[in-house]
N, C-alpha and C positions, 0 to 999 in steps of 0.2 A: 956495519957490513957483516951478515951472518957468514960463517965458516962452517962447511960440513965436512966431520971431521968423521970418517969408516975404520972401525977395530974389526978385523976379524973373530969370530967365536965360536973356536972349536968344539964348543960342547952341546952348541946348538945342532938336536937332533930332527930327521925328517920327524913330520907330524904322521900319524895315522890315523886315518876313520874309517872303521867299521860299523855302516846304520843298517836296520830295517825297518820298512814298511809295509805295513799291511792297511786293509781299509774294504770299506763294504757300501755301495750305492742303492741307491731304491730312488725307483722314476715311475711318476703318475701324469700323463695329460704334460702340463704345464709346470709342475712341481715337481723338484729333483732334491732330494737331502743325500749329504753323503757324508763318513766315519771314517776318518783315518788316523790309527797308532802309529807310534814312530820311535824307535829309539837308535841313539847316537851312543857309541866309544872312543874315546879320543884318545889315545897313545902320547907322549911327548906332546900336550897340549901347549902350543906358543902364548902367551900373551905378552903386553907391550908393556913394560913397567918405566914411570916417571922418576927420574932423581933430578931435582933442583940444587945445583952450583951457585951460592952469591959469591958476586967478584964484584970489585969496584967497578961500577956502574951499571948495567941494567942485568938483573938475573941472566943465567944460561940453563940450559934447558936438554938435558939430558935423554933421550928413550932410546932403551937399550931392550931389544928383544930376547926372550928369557924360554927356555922349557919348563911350566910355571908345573909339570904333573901332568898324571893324568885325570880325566874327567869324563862324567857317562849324561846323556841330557834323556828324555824320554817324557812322551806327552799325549796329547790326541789334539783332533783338529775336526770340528763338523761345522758343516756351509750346509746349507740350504737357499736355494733360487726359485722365484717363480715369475715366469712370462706373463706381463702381460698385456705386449703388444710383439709383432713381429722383429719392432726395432728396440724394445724396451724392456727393462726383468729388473725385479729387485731380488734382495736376497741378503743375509748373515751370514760369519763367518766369528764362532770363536775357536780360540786356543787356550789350552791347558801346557803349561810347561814346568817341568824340575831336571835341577842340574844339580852336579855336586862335583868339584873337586878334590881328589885325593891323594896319593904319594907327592906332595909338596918335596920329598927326600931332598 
């Protein structure tokens, strides 16, 4: 029989994001490609960290959510679509992305 068991944690602070996005379109007929940058600031970035407790008989299972730092992500995105029926359009879509985690303190 699982028991969930809630500690308070005070030190757990709000998260903050501060992104922008910018981006630039171009349309021809049936063909549409579009560009868009993007970057993320994460203030007090949460993440969910695992500790495993063995006790006599089947592991327990600890997540405990943590202010892991902060962290900045930034990237680009371009799609491109083309019609080529009224009801029908193909199209791409890659992404470019880097992050980086910092003040672990």
């Amino acid at each position: 029989l699982p028991i969930l068991v809630v500690f308070p944690n005070p030190e757990l602070r709000p998260e903050n994001v501060r992104s922008m996005e910018t981006g630039i379109d171009y349309s021809s007929g049936d063909y549409r490609s579009q560009l868009t940058l993007f970057a993320r600031d994460y203030k007090h970035a949460r993440y969910t960290q695992v500790r495993t407790v063995v006790i006599p008989g089947p592991d327990l299972e600890i997540y405990q959510i943590k202010n892991a730092g902060d962290a900045y992500v930034f990237g680009g995105t371009h799609s491109q679509d083309l019609k080529l029926a009224a009801f029908f359009d193909v199209g791409t879509r890659a992404t470019f992305q880097r992050s980086k985690i910092y003040d672990l303190g």
